[in-house]
C-alpha positions as CSV (number, residue, x, y, z in Angstrom):
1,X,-8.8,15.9,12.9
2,X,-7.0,13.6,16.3
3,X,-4.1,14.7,17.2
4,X,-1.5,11.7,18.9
5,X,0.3,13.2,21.3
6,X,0.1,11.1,24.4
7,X,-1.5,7.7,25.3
8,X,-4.8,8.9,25.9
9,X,-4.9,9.9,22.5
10,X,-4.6,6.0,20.8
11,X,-6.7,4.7,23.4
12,X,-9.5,6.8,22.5
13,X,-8.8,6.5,18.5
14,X,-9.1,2.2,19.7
15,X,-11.9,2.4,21.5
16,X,-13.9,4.1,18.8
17,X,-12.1,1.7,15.9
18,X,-13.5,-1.1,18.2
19,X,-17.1,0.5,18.6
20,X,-16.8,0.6,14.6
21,X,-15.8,-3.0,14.1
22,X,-12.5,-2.9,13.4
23,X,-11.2,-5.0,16.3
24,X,-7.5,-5.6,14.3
25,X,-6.9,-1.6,13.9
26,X,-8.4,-1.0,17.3
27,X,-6.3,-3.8,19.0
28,X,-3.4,-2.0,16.7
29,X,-3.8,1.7,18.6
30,X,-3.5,-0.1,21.8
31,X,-0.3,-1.3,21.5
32,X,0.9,1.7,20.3
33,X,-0.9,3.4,23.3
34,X,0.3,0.8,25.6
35,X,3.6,1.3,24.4
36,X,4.3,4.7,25.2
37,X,2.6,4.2,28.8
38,X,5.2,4.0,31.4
39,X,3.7,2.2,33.8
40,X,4.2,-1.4,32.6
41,X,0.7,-3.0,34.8
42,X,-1.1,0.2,32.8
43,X,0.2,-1.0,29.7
44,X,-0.9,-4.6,30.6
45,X,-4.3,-3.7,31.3
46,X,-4.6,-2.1,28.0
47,X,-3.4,-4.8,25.8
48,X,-6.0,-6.8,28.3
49,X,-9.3,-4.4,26.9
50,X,-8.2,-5.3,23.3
51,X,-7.5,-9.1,23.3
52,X,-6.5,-11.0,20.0
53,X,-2.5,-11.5,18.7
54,X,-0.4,-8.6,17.8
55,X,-0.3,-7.7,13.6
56,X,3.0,-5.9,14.1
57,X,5.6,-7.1,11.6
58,X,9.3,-6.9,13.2
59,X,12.1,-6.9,11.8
C-alpha cells in the first residue's frame, strides 16, 4: 500500500499512472504533487512533465 505524505510520494504514484496509461489521473497526482511543493519553478516543472488541462472542479 503508498503512503502520501510528501510530494515525492504523488509524483511517483503519476509517473506510474502515466506508464499505465492513464495520462488524466497521472496528470491529476501532479497537481496535487505540485501543489504541496514550495518552490513555485519546482511546481512548474512538474505540471510541465504531465501536460494536458487540469480535471479539477472548483468551487
Amino acid at each position: 500500500m503508498q503512503t502520501f505524505n510528501n510530494p515525492s510520494d504523488y509524483l511517483d504514484a503519476a509517473r506510474e499512472m502515466a506508464d499505465s496509461g492513464r495520462p488524466a489521473l497521472a496528470r491529476m497526482l501532479a497537481e496535487e504533487a505540485a501543489d504541496r511543493t514550495p518552490d513555485p519553478k519546482e511546481a512548474a516543472r512538474i505540471l510541465a512533465d504531465f501536460p494536458g488541462r487540469s480535471l479539477r472542479q472548483e468551487s
